[in-house]
Residue, then its C-alpha position, 0 to 999 in steps of 0.5 A: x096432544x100440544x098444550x101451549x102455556x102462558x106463565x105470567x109472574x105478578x108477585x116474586x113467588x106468586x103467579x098465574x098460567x093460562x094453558x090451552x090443550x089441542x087434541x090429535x087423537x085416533x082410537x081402534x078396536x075390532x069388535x068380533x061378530x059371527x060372520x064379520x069382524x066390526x072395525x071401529x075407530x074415532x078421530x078428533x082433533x082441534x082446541x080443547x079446554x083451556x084452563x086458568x090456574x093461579x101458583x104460589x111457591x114457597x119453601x118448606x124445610x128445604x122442599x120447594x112447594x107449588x100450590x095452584x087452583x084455577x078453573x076449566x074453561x069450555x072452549x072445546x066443543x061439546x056436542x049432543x052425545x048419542x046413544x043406543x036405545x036400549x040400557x046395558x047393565x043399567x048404563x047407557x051405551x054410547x054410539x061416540x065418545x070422544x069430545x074435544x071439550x066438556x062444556x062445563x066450568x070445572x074446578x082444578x087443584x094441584x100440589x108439586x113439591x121437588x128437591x135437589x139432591x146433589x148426591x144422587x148422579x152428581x152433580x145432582x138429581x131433583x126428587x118430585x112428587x106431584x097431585x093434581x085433581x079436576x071435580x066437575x060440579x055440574x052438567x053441561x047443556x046436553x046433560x052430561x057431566x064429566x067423571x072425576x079425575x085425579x092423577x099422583x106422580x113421583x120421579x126425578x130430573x137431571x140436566x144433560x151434558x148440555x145445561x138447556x136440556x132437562x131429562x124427566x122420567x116420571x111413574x104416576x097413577x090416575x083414577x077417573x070416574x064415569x061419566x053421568x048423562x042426565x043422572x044415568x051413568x055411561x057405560x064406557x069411561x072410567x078406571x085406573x091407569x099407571x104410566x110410566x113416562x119419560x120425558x125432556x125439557x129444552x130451554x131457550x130464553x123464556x121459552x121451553x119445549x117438553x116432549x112426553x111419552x106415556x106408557x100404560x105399565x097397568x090399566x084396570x078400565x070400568x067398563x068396555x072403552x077404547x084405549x090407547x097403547x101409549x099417548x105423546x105429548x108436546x108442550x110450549x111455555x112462555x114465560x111473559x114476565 
C-alpha cells in the first residue's frame, strides 16, 4: 500500500495533513470441497480514501504530545456489495469483500505522545506510543456501514550511522468491528490482530520516505475472512511549509 501525505504547518505547533492511500492488494484462500479443491483470490488496486487530519503538538512534562481529528473522505470507489441468497448464522455472506473505498465521511481520532531517552543506546533512543481510532456513523448509499477500528502501539526509533535515516520497529494491536449492511451484520470481517512491525524513515529536505513491514505475531478473526500473512507499506510526506 503507498500512502502519500501533505503536511502544511499554519501556526508553530499546530497544523493540518491531507493524506491519500492507494491499495495494491491480492487475497487467496483454497476452500476444500468433495471432489475438487476451490481456489479463491481477489485483487484490488487504485485510490483509496483520503483523509483530512488537523495536529497540534505540545509538551507535557518532558513528553512531546500530538493530538489530531479530521475526517475520511470517500474517494475510493465503493460498489454494490453482493451476497448470497441464503443467511448463515444469521449474517449475511459475501460473494466479494474487498472495496478500495467506504463511501461514507468518517470521523478519526488519534494521540501519539514520544520521548528521547538518551540512555538507552546512546546517543539515545526515542520511546512512542500511539492511539488511533475511526467510528463511521453512517451507511453509504449501497447500505453498508463500515465496522469500527481502533489500533494502540508502542515502540522506539533511533537514528543510524547516517543521521537521515531513522530505524522504527514498532508492537501494536487493532480491534475492527464487523461490517453492517442494511442492519444485518456481515458474516466475513471483524477481529483482532497483533503486529509486529519494523520499519525505516529517510529523509531529504522536506521530503521523507517510510517503508513498513507488518507481521501477524496473533490474529483471533470473528469470522470466516481471508488474511494476509504479512502487509508492506511505503509512505511519501511532503512537508509544504
Amino acid at each position: 500500500m503507498w500512502l502519500v501525505t501533505a503536511d502544511v504547518r499554519l501556526f508553530t505547533s499546530t497544523g493540518i495533513q491531507l493524506t491519500a492511500t492507494v491499495p495494491d492488494v491480492t487475497r487467496s484462500a483454497l476452500v476444500a470441497q468433495p471432489g475438487a479443491d476451490l481456489h479463491f483470490s481477489e485483487t484490488f488496486r487504485g485510490l483509496g480514501d483520503m483523509s483530512l487530519i488537523s495536529w497540534h503538538r505540545r509538551v507535557i512534562r518532558g513528553w512531546n504530545v500530538t493530538l489530531n481529528g479530521g475526517i475520511s473522505l470517500p474517494t475510493g470507489r465503493a460498489e454494490q456489495p453482493r451476497f448470497r441468497t441464503e443467511l448463515d448464522n444469521d449474517s449475511l455472506v459475501p460473494v466479494s469483500r474487498l472495496q478500495r473505498g467506504t463511501g461514507t465521511v468518517d470521523p478519526l481520532f488519534g494521540v501519539t505522545v514520544n520521548r528521547n531517552y538518551s540512555q538507552i543506546l546512546p546517543p539515545g533512543t526515542r520511546l512512542f506510543a500511539t492511539a488511533a481510532a475511526r467510528a463511521p456513523v453512517a451507511e453509504n448509499e449501497y447500505g453498508l456501514r463500515t465496522g469500527a477500528s481502533s489500533e494502540i502501539g508502542i515502540g522506539g526509533s533511533r537514528e543510524s550511522f547516517w543521521h537521515e535515516l531513522v530505524l522504527i520497529v514498532r508492537l501494536s494491536w487493532l480491534h475492527r468491528a464487523q461490517d453492517v449492511f442494511a442492519g444485518t451484520p456481515v458474516l466475513v470481517g471483524g477481529g483482532d490482530w497483533i503486529y509486529l512491525s519494523p520499519a525505516a524513515a529517510v529523509s531529504f529536505g522536506k521530503i521523507t520516505i517510510q517503508t513498513e513491514v507488518k507481521f501477524p505475531l496473533r490474529r483471533s478473526l470473528a469470522n470466516r475472512q481471508l488474511d494476509s500473512p504479512r502487509s508492506f507499506q511505503i509512505g511519501v510526506v511532503w512537508v509544504a511549509f
